[in-house]
BAFI-3210 file (N, C-alpha, C; in Angstrom, 3 decimals, decimal comma, padded with zeros to 6 digits):
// residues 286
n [1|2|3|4|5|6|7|8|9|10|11|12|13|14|15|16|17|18|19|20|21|22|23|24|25|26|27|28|29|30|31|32|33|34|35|36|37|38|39|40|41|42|43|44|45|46|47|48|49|50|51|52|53|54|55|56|57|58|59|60|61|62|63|64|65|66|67|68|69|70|71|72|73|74|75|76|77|78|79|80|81|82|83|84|85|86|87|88|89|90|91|92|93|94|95|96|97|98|99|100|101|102|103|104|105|106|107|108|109|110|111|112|113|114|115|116|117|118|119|120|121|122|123|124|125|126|127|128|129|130|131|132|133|134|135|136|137|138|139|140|141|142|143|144|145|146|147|148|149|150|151|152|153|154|155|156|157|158|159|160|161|162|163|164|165|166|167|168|169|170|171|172|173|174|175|176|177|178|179|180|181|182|183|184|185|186|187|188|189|190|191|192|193|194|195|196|197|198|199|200|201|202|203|204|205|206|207|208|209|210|211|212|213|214|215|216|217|218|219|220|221|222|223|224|225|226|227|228|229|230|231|232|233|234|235|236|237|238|239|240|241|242|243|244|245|246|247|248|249|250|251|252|253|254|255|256|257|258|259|260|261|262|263|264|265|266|267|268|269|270|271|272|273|274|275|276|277|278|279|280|281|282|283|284|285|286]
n.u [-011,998|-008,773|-006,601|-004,382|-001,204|000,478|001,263|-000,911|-000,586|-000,957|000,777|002,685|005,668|007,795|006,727|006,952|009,487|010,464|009,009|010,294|012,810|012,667|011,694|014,011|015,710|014,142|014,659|017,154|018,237|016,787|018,012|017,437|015,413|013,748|011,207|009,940|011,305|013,378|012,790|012,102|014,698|016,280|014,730|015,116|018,203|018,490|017,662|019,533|021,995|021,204|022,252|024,556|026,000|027,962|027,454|028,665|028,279|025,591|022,680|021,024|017,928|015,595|014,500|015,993|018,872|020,088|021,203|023,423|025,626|024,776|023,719|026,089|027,417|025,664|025,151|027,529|028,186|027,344|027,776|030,116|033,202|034,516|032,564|030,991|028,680|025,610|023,945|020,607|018,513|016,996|015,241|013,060|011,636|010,625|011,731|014,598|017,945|019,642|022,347|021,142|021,801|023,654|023,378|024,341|022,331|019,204|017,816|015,471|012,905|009,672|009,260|008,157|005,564|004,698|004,883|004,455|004,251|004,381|004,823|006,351|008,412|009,460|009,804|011,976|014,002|014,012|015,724|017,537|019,545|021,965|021,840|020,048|020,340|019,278|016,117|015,381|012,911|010,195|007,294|004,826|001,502|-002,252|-003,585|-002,666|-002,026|-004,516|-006,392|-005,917|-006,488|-009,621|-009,891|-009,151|-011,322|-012,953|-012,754|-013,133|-015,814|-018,797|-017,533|-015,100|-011,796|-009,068|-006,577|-005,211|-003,137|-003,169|-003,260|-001,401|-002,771|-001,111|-001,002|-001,166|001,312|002,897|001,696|002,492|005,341|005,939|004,425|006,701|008,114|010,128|012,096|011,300|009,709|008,589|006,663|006,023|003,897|003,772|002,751|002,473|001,701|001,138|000,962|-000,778|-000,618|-001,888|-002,932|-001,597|000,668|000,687|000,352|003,507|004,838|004,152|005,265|007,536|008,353|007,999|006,024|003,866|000,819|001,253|000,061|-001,414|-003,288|-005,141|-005,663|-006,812|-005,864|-006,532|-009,600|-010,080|-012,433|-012,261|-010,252|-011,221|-013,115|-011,546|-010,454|-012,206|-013,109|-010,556|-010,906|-013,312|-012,126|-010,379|-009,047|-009,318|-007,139|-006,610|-005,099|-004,502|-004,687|-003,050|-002,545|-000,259|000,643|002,882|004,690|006,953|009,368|010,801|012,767|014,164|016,364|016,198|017,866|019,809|020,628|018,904|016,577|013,629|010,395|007,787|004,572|001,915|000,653|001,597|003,689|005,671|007,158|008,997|010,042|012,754|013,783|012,923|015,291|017,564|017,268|017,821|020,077|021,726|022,423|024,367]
n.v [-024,208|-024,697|-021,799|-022,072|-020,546|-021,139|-019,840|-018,944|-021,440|-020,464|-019,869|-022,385|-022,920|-024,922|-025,213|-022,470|-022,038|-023,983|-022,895|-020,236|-021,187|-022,550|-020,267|-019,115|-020,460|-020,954|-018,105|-018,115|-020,137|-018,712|-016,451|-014,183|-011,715|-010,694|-008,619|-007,289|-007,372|-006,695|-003,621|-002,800|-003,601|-001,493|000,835|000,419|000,652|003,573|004,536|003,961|005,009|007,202|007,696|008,326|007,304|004,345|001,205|-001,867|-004,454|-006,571|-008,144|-009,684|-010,484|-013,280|-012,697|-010,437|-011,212|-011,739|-008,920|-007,832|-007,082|-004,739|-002,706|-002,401|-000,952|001,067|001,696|003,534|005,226|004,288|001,574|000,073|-000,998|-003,190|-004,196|-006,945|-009,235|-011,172|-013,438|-015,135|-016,523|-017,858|-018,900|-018,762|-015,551|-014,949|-017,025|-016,794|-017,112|-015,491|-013,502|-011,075|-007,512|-007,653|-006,597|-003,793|-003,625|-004,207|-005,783|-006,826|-007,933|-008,431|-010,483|-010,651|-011,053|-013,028|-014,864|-016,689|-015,567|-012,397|-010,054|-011,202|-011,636|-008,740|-008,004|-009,290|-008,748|-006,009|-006,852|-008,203|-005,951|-003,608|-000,747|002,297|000,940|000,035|-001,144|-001,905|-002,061|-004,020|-004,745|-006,625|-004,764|-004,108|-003,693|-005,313|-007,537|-007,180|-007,669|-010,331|-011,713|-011,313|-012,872|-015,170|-015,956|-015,583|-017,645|-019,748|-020,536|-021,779|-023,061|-023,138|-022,028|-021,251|-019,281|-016,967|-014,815|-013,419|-010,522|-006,664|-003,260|-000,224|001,944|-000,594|-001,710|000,614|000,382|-002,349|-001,491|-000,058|-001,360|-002,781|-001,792|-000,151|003,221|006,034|005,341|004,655|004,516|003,981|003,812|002,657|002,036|000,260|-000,261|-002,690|-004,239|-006,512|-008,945|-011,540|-013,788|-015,867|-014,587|-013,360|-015,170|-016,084|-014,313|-014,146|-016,912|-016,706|-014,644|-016,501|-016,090|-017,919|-020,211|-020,514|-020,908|-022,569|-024,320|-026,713|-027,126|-027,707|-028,192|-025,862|-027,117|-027,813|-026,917|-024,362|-023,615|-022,094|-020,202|-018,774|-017,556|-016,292|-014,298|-012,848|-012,258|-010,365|-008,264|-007,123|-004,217|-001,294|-001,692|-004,543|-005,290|-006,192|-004,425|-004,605|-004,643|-003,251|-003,306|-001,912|-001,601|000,165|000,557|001,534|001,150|002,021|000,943|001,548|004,320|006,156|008,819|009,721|011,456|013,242|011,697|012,932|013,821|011,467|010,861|013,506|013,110|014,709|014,057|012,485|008,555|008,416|010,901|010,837|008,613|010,235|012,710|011,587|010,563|012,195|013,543|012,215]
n.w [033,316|032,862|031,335|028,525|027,720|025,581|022,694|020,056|017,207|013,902|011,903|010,040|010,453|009,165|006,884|006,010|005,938|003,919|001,647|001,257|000,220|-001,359|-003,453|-003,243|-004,689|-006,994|-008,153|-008,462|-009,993|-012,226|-012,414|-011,857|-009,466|-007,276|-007,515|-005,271|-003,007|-003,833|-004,004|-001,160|000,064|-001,063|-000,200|002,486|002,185|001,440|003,907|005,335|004,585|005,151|007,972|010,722|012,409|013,813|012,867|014,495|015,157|013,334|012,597|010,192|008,918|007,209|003,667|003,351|003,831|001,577|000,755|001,715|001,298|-000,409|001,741|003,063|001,334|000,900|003,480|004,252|006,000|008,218|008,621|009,912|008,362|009,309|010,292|012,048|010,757|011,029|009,596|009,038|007,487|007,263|009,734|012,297|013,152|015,908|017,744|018,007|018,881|020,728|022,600|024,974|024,274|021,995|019,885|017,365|015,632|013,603|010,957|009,355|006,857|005,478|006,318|009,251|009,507|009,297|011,415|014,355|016,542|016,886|018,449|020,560|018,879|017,814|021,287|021,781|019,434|020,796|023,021|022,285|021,150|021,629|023,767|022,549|020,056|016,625|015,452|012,226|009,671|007,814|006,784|004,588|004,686|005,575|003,259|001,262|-001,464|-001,950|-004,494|-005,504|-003,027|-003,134|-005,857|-004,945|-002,827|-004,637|-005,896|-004,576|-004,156|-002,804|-000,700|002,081|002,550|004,416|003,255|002,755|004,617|008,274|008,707|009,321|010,307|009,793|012,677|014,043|013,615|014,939|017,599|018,243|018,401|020,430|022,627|022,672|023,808|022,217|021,690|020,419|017,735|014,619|011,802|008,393|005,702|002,470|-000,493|-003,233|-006,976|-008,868|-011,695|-013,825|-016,810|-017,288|-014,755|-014,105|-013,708|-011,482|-009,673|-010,181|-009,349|-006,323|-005,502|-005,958|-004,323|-001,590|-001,031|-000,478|000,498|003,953|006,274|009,187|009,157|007,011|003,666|000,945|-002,399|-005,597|-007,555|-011,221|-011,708|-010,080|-010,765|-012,901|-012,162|-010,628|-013,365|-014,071|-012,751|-012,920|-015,740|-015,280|-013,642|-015,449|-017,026|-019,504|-020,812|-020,810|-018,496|-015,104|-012,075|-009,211|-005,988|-003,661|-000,159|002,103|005,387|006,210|009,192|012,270|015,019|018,234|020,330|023,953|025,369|027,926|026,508|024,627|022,690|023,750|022,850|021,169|022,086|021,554|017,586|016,826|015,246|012,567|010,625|008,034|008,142|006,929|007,445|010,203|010,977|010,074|011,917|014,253|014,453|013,916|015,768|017,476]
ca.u [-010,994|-007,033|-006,074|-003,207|-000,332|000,916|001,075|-001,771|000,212|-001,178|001,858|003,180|006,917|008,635|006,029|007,428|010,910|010,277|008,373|011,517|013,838|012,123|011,313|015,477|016,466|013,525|014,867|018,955|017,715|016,385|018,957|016,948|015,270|012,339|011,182|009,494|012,506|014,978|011,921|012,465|016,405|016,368|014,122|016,584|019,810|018,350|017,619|021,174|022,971|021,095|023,145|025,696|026,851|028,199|027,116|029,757|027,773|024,584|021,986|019,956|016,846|015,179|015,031|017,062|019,920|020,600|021,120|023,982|026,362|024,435|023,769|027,211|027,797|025,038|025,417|029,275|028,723|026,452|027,694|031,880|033,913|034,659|031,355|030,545|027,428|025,005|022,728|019,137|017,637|015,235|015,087|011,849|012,140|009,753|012,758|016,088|018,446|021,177|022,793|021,119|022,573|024,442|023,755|023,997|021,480|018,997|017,508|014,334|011,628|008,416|008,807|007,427|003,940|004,006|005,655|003,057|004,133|004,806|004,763|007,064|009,546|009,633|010,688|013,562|014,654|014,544|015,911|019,191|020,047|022,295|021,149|020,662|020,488|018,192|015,386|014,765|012,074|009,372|006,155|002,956|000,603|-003,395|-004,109|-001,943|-002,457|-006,827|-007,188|-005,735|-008,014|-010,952|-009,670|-009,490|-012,753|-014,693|-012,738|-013,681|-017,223|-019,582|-016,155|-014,461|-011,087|-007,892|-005,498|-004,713|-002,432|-003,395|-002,116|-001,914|-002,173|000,150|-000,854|-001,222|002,819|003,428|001,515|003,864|006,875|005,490|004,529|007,968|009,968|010,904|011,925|011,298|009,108|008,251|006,003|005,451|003,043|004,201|001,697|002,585|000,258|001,596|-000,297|-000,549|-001,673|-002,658|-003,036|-000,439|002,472|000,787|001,103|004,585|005,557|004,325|006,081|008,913|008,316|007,888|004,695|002,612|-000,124|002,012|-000,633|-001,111|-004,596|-005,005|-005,632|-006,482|-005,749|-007,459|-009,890|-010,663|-013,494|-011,926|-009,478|-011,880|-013,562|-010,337|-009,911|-013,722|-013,084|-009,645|-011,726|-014,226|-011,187|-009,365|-009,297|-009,203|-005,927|-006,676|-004,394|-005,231|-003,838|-002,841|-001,566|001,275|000,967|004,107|004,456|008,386|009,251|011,886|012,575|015,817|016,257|016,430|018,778|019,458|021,100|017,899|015,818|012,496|009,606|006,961|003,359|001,312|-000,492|002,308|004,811|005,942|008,678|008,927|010,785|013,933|014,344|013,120|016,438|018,904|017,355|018,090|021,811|022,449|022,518|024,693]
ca.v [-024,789|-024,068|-021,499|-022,080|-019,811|-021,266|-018,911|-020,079|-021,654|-020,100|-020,948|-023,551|-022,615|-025,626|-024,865|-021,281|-022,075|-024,873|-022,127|-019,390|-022,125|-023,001|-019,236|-019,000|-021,503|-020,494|-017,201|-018,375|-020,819|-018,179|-015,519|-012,755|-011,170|-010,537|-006,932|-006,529|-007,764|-005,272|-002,357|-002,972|-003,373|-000,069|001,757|000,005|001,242|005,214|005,113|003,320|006,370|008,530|007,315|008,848|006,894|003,121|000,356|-002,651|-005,819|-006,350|-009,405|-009,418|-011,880|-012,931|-012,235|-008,926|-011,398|-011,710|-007,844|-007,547|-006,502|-003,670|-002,172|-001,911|000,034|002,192|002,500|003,442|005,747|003,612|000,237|-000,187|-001,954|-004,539|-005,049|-008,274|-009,646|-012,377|-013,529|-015,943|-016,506|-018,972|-019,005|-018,052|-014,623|-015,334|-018,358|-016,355|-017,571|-014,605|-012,901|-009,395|-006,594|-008,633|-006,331|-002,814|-003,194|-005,341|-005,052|-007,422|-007,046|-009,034|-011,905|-010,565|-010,959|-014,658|-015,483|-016,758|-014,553|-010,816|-008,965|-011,777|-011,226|-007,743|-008,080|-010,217|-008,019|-004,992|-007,538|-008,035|-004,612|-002,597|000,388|002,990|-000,010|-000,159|-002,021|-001,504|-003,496|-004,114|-005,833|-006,355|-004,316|-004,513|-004,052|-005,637|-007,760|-007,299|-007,940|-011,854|-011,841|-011,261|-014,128|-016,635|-015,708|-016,279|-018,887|-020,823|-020,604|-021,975|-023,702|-021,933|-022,354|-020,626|-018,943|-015,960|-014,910|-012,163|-008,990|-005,724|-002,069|000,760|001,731|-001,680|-001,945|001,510|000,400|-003,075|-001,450|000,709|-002,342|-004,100|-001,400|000,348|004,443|007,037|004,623|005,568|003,534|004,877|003,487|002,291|001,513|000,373|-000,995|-003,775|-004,397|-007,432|-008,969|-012,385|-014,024|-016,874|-013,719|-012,494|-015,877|-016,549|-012,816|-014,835|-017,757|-015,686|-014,182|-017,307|-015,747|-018,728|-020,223|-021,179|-021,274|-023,789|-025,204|-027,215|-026,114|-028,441|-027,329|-025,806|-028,028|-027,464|-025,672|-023,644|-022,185|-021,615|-019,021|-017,547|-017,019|-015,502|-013,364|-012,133|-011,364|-009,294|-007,218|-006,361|-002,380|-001,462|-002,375|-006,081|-005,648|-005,772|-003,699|-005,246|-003,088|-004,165|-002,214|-002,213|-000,986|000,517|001,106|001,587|001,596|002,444|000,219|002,695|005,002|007,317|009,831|009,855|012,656|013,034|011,270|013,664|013,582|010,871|011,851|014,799|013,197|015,661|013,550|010,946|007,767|008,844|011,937|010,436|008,367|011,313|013,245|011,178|009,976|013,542|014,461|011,518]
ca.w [032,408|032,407|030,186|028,035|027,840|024,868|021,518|018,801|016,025|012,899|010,940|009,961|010,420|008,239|005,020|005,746|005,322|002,671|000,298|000,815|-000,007|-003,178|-003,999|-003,736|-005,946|-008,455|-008,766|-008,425|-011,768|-013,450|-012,715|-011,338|-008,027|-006,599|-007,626|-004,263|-002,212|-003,966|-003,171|000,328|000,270|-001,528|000,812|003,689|001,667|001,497|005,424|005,846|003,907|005,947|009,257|010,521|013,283|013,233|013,298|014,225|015,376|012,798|012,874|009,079|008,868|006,300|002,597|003,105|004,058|000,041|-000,066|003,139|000,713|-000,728|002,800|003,725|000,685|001,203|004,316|004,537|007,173|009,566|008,598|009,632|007,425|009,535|010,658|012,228|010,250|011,151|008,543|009,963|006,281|006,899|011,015|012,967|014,323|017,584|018,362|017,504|020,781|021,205|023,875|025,476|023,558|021,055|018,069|017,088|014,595|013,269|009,897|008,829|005,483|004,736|007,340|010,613|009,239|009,145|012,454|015,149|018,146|016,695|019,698|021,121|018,394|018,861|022,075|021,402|019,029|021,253|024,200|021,495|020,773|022,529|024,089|020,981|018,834|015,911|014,246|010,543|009,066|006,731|006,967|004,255|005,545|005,597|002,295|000,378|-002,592|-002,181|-005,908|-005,092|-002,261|-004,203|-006,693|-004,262|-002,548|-005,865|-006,560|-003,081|-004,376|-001,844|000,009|003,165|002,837|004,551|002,005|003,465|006,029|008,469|008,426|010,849|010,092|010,193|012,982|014,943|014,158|016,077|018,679|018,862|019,034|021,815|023,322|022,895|024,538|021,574|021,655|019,180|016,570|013,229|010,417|007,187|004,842|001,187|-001,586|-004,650|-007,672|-009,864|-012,979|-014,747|-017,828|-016,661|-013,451|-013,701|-013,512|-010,288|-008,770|-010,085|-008,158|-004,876|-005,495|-006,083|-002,975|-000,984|-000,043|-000,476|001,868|005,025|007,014|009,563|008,440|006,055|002,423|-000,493|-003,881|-006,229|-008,762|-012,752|-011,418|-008,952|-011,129|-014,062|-011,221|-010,470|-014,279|-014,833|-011,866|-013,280|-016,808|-014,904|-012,967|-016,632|-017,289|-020,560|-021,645|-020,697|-017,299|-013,818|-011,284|-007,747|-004,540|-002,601|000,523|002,903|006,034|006,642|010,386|012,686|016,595|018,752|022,103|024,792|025,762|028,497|026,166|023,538|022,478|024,002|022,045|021,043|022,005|019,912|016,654|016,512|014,282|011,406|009,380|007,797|008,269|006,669|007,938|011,505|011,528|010,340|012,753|015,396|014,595|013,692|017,451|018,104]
c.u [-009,703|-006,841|-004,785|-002,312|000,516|000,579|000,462|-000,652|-000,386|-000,761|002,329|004,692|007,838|008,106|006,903|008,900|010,849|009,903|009,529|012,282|013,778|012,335|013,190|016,067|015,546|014,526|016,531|018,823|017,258|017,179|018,814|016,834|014,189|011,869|010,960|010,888|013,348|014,118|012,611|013,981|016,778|015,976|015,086|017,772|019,894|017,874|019,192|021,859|022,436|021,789|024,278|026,882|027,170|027,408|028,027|029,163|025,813|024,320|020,663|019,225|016,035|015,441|016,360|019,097|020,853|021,801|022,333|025,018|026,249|024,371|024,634|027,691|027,067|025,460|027,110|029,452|028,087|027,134|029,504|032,264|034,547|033,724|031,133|029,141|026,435|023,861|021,862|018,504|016,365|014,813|013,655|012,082|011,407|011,002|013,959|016,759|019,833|020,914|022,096|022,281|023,608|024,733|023,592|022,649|020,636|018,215|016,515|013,552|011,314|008,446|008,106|006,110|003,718|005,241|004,303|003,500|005,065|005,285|005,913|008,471|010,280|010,229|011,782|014,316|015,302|015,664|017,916|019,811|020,514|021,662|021,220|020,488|019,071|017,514|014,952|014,193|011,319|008,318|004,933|001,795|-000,927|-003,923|-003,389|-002,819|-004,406|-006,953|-006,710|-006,712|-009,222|-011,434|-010,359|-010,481|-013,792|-014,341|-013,195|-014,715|-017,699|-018,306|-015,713|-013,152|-009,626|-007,081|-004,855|-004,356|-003,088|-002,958|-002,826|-001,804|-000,922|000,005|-000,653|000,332|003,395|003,450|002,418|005,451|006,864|005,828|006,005|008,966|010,874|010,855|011,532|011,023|008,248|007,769|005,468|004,893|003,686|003,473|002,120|001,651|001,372|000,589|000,049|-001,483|-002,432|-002,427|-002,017|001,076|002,123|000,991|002,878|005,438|004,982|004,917|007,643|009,418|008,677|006,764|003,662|001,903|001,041|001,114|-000,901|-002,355|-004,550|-005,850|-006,088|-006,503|-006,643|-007,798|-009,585|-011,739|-013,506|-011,021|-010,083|-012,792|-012,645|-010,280|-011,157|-013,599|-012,259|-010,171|-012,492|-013,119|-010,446|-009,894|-009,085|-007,966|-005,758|-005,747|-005,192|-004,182|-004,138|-001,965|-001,391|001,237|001,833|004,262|006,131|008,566|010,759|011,494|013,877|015,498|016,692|017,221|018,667|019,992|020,126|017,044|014,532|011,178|008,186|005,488|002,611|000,839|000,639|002,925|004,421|006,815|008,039|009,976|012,378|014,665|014,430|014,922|017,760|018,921|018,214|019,550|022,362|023,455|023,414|026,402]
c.v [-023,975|-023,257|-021,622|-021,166|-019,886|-020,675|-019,927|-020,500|-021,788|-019,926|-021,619|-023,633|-023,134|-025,233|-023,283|-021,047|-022,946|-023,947|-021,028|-019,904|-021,952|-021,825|-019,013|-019,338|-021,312|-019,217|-017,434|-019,130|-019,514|-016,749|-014,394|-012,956|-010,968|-008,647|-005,834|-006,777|-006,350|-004,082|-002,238|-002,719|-002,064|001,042|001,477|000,710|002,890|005,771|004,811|004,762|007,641|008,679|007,575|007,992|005,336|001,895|-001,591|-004,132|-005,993|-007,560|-008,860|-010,812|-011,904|-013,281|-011,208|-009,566|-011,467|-009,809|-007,316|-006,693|-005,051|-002,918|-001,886|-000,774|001,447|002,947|003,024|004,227|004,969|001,992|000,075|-001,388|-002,807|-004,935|-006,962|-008,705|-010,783|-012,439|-014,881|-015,665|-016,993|-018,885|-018,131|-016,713|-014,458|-016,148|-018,048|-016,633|-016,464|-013,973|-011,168|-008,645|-007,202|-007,731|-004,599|-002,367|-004,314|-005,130|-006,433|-006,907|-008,545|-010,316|-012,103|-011,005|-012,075|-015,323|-015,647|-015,606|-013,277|-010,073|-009,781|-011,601|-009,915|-007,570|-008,524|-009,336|-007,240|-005,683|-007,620|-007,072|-003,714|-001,403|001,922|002,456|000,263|-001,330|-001,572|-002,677|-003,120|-005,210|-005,599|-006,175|-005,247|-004,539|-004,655|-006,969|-008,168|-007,930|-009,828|-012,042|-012,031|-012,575|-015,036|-016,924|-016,581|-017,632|-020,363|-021,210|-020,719|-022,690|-022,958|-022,562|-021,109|-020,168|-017,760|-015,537|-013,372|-011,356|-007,966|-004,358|-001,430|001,142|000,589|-001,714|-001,086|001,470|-000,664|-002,610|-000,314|-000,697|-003,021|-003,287|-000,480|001,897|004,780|005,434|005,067|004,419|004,144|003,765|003,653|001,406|001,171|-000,433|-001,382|-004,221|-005,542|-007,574|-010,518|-013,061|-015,347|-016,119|-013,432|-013,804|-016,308|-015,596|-013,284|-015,749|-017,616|-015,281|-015,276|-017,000|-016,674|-019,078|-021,201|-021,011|-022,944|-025,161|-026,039|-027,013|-026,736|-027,805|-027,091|-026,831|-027,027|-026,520|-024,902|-022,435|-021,570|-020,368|-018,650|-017,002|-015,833|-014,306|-012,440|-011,489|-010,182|-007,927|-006,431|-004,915|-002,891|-001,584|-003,429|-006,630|-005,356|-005,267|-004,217|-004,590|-004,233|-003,189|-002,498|-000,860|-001,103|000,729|000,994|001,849|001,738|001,625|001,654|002,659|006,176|009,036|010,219|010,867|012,591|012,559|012,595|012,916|012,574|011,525|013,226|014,763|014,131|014,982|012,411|009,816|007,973|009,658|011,481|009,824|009,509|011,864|012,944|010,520|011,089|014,112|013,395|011,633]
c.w [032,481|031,311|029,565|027,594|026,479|023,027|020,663|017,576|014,732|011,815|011,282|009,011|009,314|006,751|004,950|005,137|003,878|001,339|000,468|000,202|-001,604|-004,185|-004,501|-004,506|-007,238|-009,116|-009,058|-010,488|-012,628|-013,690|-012,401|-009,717|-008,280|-006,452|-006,108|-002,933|-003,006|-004,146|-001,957|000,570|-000,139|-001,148|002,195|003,333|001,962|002,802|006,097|005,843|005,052|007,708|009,590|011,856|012,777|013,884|013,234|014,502|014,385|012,597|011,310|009,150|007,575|004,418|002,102|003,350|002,245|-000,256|001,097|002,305|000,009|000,779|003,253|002,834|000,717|002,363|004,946|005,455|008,315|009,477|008,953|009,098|007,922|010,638|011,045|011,527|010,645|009,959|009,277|008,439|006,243|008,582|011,454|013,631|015,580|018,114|017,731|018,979|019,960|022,012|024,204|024,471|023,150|019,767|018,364|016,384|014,049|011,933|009,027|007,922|005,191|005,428|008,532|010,615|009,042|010,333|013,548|016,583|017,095|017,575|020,422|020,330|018,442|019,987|022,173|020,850|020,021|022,245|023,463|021,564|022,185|022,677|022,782|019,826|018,136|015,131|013,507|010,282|008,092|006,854|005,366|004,809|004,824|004,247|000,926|-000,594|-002,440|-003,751|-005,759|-004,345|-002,758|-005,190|-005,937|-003,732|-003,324|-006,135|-006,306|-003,779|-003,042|-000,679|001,034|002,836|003,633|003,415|002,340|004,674|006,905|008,408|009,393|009,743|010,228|011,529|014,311|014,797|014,783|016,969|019,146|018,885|020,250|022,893|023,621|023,505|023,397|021,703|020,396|017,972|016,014|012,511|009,546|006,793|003,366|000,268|-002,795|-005,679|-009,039|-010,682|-013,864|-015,767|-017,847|-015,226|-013,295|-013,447|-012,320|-009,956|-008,828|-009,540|-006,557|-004,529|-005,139|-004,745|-001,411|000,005|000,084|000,602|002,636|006,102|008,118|009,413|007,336|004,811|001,549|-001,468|-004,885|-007,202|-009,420|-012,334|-010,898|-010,115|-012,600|-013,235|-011,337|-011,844|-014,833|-013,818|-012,369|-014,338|-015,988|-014,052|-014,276|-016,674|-018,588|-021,749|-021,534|-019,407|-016,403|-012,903|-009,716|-006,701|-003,583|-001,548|001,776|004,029|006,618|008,330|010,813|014,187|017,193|020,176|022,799|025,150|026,551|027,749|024,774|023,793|023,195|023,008|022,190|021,117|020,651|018,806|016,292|015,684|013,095|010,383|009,026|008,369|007,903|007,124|009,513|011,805|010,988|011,722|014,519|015,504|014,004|014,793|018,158|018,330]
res [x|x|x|x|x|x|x|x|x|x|x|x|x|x|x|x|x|x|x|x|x|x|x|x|x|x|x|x|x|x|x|x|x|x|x|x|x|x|x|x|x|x|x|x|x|x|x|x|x|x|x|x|x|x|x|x|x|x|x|x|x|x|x|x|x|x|x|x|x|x|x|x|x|x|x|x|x|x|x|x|x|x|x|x|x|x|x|x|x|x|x|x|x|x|x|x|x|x|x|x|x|x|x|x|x|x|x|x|x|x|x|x|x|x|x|x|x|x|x|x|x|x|x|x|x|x|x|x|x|x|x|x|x|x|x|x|x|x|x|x|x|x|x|x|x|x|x|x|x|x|x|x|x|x|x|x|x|x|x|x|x|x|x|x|x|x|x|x|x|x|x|x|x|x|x|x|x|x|x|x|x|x|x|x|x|x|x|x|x|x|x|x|x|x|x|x|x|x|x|x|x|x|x|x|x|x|x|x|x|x|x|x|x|x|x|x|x|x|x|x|x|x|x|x|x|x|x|x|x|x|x|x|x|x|x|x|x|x|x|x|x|x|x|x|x|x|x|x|x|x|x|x|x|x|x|x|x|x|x|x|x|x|x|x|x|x|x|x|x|x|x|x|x|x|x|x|x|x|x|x|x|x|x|x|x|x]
***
């Protein structure tokens, strides 16, 4: 039999944009933001500041395109003030069409992880970026919201259904930006634990998100009896202040397209820094 060459399609790209869309205009109506979106932009802003060189052609994807304006301020030494900007809000990043080294910089959070070719976007990226150029990102790592998981599980009952998207380690994303060609790459690990007091606020913080099931399977919705499990499940998770606590775990990274004037990459397993300091270090010497 022929094998096919063609990437599995495990999302279902248009639901993906359709549920950001929505998540935008929920939160535009109600006047706020997305707590975990301005995490991310804020961990982006305090690696920005730490940059000392510029950056004049920049390509943001994403959620983080909301936050372009904060980044320039942060970053006032990496970002020049008459920066060219591109913003891709809703666009696939596997199927971004620009030119070879087009950008100085590229700066993605919490979308890579629901694109069907990863490793293919990746490359693109690096394939954009001038030589030197960087990718800042952000993915939900492997263990992120487990206590949902769990929900939906019980809530299946005897049922199989899809609801969850996959997800990679920390390091499975070191090893793709190895793979894609990227220098000197760094992924920290970022845990945080959100505590609620019932289970209709944690879904309206995915909604929010536009994290819903975008999967490319098909899904039907929960019954009366489905979500009376999810709710007996959520009782049995309460601590004793009647909340439950749910971990968000995010996986920060960064890679530099190669350059012949770049530092030598140190033996695996050796790194000593962190993420922050990794990029001073390295636009210190520039």
């Amino acid at each position: 039999m022929r094998e096919s060459n063609q990437t599995p399609q495990i999302f279902n790209m248009l639901k993906r944009r359709a549920k950001f869309k929505r998540a935008e205009n929920r939160l535009l109506l109600a006047g706020k933001s997305s707590f975990i979106w301005d995490h991310i932009a804020a961990e982006f802003c305090a690696r920005l500041a730490a940059i000392t060189r510029q950056f004049d052609n920049i390509l943001i994807t994403g959620p983080m395109t909301q936050y372009a304006d904060k980044f320039i301020l942060a970053g006032d030494n990496a970002i020049s003030k008459d920066a060219h900007i591109i913003i891709e809000p809703y666009q696939n990043e596997d199927d971004l069409q620009y030119d070879a080294a087009q950008f100085d910089a590229i700066i993605t959070g919490g979308t890579l992880d629901s694109v069907n070719d990863l490793p293919g976007a990746l490359i693109q990226m690096r394939r954009f970026l001038k030589p030197d150029g960087l990718l800042l990102g952000s993915i939900f790592g492997s263990g992120a919201l487990s206590v949902l998981k769990s929900i939906m599980m019980f809530a299946d009952g005897d049922a199989v259904r899809a609801h969850i998207h996959p997800q990679i380690d920390i390091r499975t994303m070191a090893d793709l930006l190895v793979r894609a060609g990227f220098s000197l790459p760094v992924a920290d690990r970022d845990s945080l634990i959100i505590r609620y007091t019932n289970l209709f606020d944690m879904v309206g913080d995915i909604r929010d998100l536009g994290l819903g099931n975008s999967l490319f399977a098909y899904t039907p919705a929960y019954n009366r009896a489905s979500l009376y499990r999810a709710l007996e499940k959520w009782n049995d998770l309460q601590e004793e202040d009647g909340k439950v606590s749910e971990h968000c775990e995010l996986i920060h990274f960064n890679g530099w397209a190669p350059s012949p004037d770049q530092p030598k990459p140190a033996k695996r397993g050796s790194a000593t820094m962190s993420l922050a300091d990794a990029l001073k270090s390295h636009t210190d010497k520039l």
